[in-house]
C-alpha positions as CSV (number, residue, x, y, z in Angstrom):
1,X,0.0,0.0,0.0
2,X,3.0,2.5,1.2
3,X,4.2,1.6,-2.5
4,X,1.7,2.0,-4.4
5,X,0.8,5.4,-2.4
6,X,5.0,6.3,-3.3
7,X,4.6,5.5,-6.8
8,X,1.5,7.9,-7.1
9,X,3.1,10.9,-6.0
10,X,6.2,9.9,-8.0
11,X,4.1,9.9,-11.1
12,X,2.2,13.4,-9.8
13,X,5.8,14.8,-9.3
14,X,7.1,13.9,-13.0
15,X,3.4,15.6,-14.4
16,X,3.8,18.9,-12.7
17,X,7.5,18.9,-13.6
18,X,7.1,18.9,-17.0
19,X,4.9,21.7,-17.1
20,X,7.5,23.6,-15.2
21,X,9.7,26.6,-16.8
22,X,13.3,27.1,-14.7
23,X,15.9,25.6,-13.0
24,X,14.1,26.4,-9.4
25,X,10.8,24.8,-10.4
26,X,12.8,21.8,-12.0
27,X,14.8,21.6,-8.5
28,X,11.8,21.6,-6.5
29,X,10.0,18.3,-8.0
30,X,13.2,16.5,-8.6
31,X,13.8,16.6,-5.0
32,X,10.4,15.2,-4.4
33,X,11.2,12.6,-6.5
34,X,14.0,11.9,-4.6
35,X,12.7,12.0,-1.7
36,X,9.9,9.5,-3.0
37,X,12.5,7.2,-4.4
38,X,14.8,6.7,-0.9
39,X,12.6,7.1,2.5
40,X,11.2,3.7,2.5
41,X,15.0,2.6,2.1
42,X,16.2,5.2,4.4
43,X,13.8,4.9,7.6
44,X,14.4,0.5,6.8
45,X,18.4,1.1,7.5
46,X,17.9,3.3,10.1
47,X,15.8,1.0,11.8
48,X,12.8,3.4,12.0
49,X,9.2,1.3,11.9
50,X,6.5,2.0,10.1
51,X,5.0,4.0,12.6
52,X,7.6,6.4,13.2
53,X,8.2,6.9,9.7
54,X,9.6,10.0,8.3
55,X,10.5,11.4,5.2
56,X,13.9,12.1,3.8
57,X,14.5,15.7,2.8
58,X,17.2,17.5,1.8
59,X,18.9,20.1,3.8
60,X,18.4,23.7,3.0
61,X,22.3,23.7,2.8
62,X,22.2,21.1,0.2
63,X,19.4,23.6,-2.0
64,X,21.5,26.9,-1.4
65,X,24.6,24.8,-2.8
66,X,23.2,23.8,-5.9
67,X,22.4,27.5,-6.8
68,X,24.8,29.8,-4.9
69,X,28.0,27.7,-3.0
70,X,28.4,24.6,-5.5
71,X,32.1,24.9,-5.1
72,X,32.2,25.2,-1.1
73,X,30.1,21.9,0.1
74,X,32.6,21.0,3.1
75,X,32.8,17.2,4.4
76,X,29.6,15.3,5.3
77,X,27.4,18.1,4.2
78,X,25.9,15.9,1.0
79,X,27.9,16.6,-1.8
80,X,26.5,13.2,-3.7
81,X,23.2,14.4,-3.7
82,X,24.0,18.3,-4.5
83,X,25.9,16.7,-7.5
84,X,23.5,14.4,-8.5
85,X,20.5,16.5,-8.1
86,X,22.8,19.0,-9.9
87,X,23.6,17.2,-12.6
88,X,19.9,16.1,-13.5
89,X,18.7,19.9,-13.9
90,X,21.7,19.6,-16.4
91,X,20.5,16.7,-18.0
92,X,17.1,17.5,-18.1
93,X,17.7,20.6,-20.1
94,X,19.4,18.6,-22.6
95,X,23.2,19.0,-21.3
96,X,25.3,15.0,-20.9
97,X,27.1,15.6,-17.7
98,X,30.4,14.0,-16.4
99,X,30.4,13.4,-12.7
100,X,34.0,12.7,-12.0
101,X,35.7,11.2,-8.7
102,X,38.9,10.1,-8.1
103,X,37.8,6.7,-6.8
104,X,36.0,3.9,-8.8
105,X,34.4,2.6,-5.2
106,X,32.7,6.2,-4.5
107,X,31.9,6.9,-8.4
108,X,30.2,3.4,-8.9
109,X,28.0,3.8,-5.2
110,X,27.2,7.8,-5.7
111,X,25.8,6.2,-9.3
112,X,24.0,3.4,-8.0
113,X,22.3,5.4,-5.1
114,X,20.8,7.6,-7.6
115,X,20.1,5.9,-10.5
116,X,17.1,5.2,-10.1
117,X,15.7,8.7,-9.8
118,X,17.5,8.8,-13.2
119,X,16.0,6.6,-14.5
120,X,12.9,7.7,-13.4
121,X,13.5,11.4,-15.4
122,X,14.2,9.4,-18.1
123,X,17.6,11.0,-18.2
124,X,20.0,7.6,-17.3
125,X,21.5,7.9,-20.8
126,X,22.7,11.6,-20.3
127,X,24.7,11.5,-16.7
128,X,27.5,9.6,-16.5
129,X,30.0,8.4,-13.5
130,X,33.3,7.3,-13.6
131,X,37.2,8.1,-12.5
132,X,39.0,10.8,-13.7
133,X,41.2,8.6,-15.5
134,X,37.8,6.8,-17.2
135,X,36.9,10.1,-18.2
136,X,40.7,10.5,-20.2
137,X,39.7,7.3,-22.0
138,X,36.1,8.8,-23.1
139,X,37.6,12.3,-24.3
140,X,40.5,10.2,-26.6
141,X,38.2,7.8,-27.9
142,X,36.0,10.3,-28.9
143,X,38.4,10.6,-32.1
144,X,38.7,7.2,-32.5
145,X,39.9,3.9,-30.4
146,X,43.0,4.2,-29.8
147,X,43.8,1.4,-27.7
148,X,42.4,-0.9,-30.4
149,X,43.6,0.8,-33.4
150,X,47.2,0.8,-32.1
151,X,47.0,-2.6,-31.0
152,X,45.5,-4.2,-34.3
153,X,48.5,-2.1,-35.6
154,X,50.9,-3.9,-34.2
155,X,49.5,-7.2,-33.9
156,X,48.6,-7.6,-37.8
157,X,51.9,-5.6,-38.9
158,X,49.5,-3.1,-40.5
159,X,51.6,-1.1,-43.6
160,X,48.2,1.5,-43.5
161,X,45.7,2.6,-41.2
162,X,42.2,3.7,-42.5
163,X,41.1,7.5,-41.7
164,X,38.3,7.0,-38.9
165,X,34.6,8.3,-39.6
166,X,34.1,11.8,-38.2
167,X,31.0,12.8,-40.1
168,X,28.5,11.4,-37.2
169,X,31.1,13.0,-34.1
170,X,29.2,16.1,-33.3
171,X,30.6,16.9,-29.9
172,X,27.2,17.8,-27.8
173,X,27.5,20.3,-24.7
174,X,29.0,18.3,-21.8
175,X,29.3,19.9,-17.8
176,X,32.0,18.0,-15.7
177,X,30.6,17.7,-12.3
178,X,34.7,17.4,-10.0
179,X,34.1,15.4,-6.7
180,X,37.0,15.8,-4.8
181,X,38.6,18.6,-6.5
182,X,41.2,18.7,-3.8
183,X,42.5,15.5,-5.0
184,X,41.5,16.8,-8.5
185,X,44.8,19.1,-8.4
186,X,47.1,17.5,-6.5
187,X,50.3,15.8,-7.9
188,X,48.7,12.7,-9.4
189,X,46.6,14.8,-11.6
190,X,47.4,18.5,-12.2
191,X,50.7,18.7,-13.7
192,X,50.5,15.1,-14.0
193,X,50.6,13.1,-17.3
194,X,48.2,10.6,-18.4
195,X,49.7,7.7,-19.8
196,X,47.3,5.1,-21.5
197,X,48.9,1.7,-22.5
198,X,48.0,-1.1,-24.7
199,X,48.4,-4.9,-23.9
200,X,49.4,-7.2,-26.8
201,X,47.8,-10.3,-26.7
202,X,49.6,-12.8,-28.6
203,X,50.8,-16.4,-28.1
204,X,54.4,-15.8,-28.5
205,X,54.0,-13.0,-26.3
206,X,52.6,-14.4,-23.6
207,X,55.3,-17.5,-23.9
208,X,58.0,-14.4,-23.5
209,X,56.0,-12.9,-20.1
210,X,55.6,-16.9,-18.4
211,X,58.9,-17.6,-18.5
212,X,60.1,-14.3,-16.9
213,X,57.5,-13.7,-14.0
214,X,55.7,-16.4,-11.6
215,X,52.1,-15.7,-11.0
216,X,51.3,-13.6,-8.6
217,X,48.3,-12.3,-7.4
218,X,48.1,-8.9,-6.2
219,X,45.2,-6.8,-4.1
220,X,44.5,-2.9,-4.4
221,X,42.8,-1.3,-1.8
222,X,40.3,-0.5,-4.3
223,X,39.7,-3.7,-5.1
224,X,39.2,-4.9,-1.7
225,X,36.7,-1.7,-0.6
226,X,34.9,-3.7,-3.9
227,X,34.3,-6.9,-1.9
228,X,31.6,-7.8,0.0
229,X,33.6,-8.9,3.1
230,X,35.0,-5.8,3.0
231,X,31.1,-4.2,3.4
232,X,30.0,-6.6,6.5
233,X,33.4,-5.4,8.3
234,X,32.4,-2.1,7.5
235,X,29.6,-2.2,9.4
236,X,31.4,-3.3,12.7
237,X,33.2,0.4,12.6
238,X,30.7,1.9,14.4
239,X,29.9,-0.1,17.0
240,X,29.7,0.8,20.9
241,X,32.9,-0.2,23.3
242,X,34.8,-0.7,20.3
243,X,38.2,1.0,18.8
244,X,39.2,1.3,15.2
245,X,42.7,2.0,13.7
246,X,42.4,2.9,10.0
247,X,44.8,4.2,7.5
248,X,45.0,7.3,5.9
249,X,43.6,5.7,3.0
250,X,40.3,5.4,4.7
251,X,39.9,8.9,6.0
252,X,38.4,10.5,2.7
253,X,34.9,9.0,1.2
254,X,34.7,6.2,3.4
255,X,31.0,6.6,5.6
256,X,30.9,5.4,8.9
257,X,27.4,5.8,9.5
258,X,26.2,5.0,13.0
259,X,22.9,2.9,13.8
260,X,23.8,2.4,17.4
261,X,21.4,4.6,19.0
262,X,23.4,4.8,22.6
263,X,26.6,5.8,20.9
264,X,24.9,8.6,19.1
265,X,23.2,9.4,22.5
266,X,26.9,9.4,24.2
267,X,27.9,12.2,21.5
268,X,28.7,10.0,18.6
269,X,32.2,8.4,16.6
270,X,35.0,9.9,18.0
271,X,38.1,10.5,15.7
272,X,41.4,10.4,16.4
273,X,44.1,12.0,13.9
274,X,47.5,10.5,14.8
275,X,49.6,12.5,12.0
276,X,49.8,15.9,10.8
277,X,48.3,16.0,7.0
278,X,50.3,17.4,4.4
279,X,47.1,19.4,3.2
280,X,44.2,20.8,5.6
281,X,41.9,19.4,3.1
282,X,42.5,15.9,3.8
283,X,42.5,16.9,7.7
284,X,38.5,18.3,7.3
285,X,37.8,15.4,5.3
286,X,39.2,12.7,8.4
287,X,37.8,15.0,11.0
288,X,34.3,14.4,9.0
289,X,34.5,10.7,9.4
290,X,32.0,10.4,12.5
291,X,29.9,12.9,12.1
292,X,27.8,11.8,9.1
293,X,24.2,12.7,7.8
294,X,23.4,15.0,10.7
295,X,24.7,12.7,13.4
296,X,27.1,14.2,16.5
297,X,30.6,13.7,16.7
298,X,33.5,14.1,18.0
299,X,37.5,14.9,16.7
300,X,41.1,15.2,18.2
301,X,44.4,15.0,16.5
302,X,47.4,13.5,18.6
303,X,50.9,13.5,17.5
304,X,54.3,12.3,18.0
305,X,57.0,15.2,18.1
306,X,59.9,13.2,15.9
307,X,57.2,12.5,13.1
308,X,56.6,16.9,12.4
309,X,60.6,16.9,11.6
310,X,58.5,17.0,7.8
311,X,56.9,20.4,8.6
312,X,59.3,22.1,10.8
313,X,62.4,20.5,9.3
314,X,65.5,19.4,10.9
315,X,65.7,21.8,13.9
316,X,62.3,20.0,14.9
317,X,63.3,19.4,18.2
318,X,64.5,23.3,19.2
319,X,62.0,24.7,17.4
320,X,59.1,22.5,19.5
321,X,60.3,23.6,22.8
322,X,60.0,27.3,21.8
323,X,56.5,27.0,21.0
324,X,53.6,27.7,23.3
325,X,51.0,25.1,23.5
326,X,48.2,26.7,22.4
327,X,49.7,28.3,19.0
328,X,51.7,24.2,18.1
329,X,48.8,24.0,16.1
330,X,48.9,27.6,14.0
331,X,52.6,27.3,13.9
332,X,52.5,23.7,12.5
333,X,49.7,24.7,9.9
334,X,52.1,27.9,9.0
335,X,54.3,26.1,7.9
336,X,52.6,23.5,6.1
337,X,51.1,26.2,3.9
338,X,54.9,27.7,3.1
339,X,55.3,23.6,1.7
340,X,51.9,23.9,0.0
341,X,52.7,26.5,-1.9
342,X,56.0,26.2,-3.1
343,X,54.6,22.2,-4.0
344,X,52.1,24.5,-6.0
345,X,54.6,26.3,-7.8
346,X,56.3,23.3,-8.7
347,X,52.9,22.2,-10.3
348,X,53.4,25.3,-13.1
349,X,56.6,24.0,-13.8
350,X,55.4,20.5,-14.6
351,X,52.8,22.0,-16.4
352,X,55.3,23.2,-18.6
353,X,57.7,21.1,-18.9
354,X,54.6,18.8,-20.4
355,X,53.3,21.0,-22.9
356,X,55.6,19.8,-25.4
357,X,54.5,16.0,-24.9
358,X,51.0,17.4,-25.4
359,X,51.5,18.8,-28.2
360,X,53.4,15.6,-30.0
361,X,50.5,13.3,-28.2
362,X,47.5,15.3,-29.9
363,X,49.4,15.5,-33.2
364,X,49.8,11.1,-32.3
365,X,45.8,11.4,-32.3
366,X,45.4,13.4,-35.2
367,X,47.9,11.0,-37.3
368,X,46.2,8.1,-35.7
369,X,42.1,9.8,-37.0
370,X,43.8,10.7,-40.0
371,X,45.3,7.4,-41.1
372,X,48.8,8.7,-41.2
373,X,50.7,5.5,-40.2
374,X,53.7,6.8,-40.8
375,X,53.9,9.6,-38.3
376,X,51.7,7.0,-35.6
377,X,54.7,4.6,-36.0
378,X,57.9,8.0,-35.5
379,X,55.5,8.5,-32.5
380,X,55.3,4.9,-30.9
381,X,58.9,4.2,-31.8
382,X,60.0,7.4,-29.7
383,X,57.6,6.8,-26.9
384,X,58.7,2.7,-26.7
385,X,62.5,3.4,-27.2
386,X,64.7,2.0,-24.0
387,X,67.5,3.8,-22.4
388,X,70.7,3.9,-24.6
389,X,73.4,1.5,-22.7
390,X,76.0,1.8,-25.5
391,X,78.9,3.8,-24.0
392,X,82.4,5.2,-25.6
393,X,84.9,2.9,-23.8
394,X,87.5,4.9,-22.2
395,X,91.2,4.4,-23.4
C-alpha cells in the first residue's frame, strides 16, 4: 500500500515537472522525487518502523549549494546528492554531464544510489559516472579507439591505417561535475601526465611474459573496498565499546554511518588524527569521518614530536620547545602552507615542462584519426624506445 501510495506521488511529481519553466521549479520536483525514491530505504536502514516513519528531505544547505556555493560543500554536508540532483537539472535541459571522482568505489556507489531517480526522469543515458582517468579514455576515444587501433596495428603488422569516420562525431555540450577537487589538483593529476597503454595479446607473447614472471596475485585497496567482506566489516566500525585504527587511505569518502542509537546518544564516533596531513583538506575530510548525515561527533588529532621533523624541518626538536602550546597548532599549519605553496609552484613548472608532450601526443591522435601510419609509427617508436646503454669505452 505505502508503494503504491509512493509510486502515485512519483508519477504526480514527474506531471507537474514537466509543465514547469526554470531551474528552481525543475529543483523543487526532482527533489520530491527523490525523496519519494529513498525514504522507504532510508527509515528500513535506520531502523525506523512503520509507525515512526519520516520522510527524507534535503537540507536547506544542500538547495543553497546547488544555486549559490556549489564549489564550497565541506565534508559530510551531502555533496553526492547536490551533484546528482545538480547534474539532472543539467541533464534535463538537454546537457550529458560527467560526474568525476577520483575513486572507482565512491563513483560506482554515488551512481547506484541515484540511478534510479535517473531513470525515473528518463535522463540515465545523459549522466554519467566514472574516475578521472575513465573520463581521459572517453575524451580520446572520442576521435577514435586508440587502444584498439594501435594494438591491431601492431599485432597484424598493418603497412596503412584507415582515416576513422568523423561525419557522425558532433561533440554535444557536456558539464563535468569534480568530486573531490582537492585530489583533482594534486600531484597525481594537475601537472601530471596521463599515460594510456595497450596490452598485446599474442601467443608468443605471452610465452616471453611466463617464462620471466611467476604468477602472482596482487590486491589494491580498491579492489578490496569492492568486496563484499569488505562491506560486512564495514559495518562493525561503528559499533559501541569498540576501537578502530584505519589508514589514511580510509579517511576520505569512506562513511561510517552510525545505527547504534546509545553511541549517538553518548555524543557519537569519535576520531582520532594521529599525523599531521600534508594538506588541511585531507584533515577536514578525516575530521568528518563520524559525524555523518546529521549525526554528532566528535574529533582530536594526537601527534608524536619526531614525526613533524616534515613540517618544521631538521631543527624540529628546538623549534618544539619554543613553541607555546596553544599556537603548536597555528605554527605547525604555518608552515605546512609555506610547503603547500612552493609544492604548487612546482605544479606550473610541470605543467610546462609537459606541454611539449602534449603537443606531439595530440598531433599522435590526429595522425592516428587521420590514417597517417607513418607519423603514428615516428610516435610509438619514440615513446617505446629504452635507455641507450652503448657507452664510448675509455682508453
Amino acid at each position: 500500500m505505502f508503494e503504491k501510495h509512493i509510486n502515485d506521488e512519483i508519477d504526480n511529481a514527474l506531471k507537474y515537472y514537466k509543465s514547469r519553466q526554470g531551474a528552481a521549479s525543475i529543483t523543487t520536483y526532482i527533489f520530491a522525487i527523490w525523496t519519494l525514491k529513498n525514504t522507504q530505504h532510508y527509515n528500513a536502514m535506520r531502523g525506523i518502523d512503520a509507525a515512526r516513519a519520516y520522510l527524507l528531505m534535503p537540507h536547506v544547505g544542500q538547495v543553497i549549494a546547488i544555486f549559490r556555493l556549489l564549489v564550497e560543500v565541506g565534508t559530510g554536508e551531502g555533496k553526492s546528492v547536490v551533484l546528482a540532483i545538480t547534474a539532472c537539472v543539467f541533464a534535463l535541459t538537454g546537457v550529458d554531464v560527467n560526474c568525476s571522482c577520483y575513486s572507482e568505489v565512491l563513483s560506482s556507489r554515488d551512481k547506484n544510489d541515484f540511478v534510479s531517480v535517473f531513470r525515473t526522469l528518463g535522463i540515465e543515458d545523459r549522466i554519467e559516472y566514472g574516475t578521472f582517468n575513465k573520463l581521459c579514455e572517453q575524451l580520446l576515444n572520442k576521435q577514435c579507439n586508440v587502444r584498439e587501433n594501435v594494438r591491431h596495428m601492431i599485432v597484424a603488422n598493418q603497412s596503412s591505417l584507415t582515416a576513422a569516420d568523423t561525419s557522425a562525431r558532433l561533440r554535444p555540450k557536456v558539464l563535468l561535475l569534480v568530486d573531490e577537487v582537492d585530489v583533482f589538483l594534486s600531484d597525481k593529476y594537475y601537472g601530471g601526465t596521463y599515460i594510456p597503454s595497450v596490452h598485446l595479446k599474442h601467443p608468443y607473447i605471452k610465452a616471453l611474459l611466463d617464462s620471466i614472471w611467476k604468477t602472482k596475485t596482487l590486491r589494491s585497496l580498491t579492489n578490496v573496498k569492492a568486496l563484499p567482506a569488505y562491506n560486512n566489516c564495514a559495518t562493525q566500525y561503528t559499533t559501541i565499546g569498540k576501537v578502530t585504527l584505519l589508514t589514511r587511505a580510509f579517511g576520505r569518502g569512506t562513511d561510517f554511518i552510525c545505527r547504534n542509537q546509545q553511541l549517538l546518544a553518548n555524543g557519537g564516533i569519535h576520531v582520532l588524527q594521529t599525523f599531521f596531513s600534508e594538506e588541511i583538506s585531507e584533515e577536514y575530510q578525516i575530521m568528518g569521518r563520524g559525524p555523518r548525515q546529521g549525526d554528532q561527533g566528535s574529533y582530536r588529532m594526537i601527534l608524536l614530536d619526531k614525526d613533524l621533523e616534515w613540517v618544521l624541518g631538521a631543527s624540529w626538536k628546538v623549534d618544539l620547545s619554543k613553541i607555546i602550546g596553544t599556537t603548536l597548532y597555528t605554527n605547525l599549519d604555518k608552515n605546512r602552507s609555506i610547503r603547500y605553496e612552493s609544492k604548487c609552484g612546482a605544479k606550473e613548472l610541470g605543467i610546462e615542462l609537459c606541454k611539449a608532450e602534449h603537443k606531439a601526443s595530440k598531433e599522435f591522435m590526429q595522425a592516428l584519426a587521420t590514417g597517417n601510419i607513418t607519423a603514428v609509427k615516428i610516435f610509438k617508436k619514440k615513446q617505446n624506445q629504452g635507455a641507450n646503454l652503448i657507452t664510448t669505452p675509455s682508453l
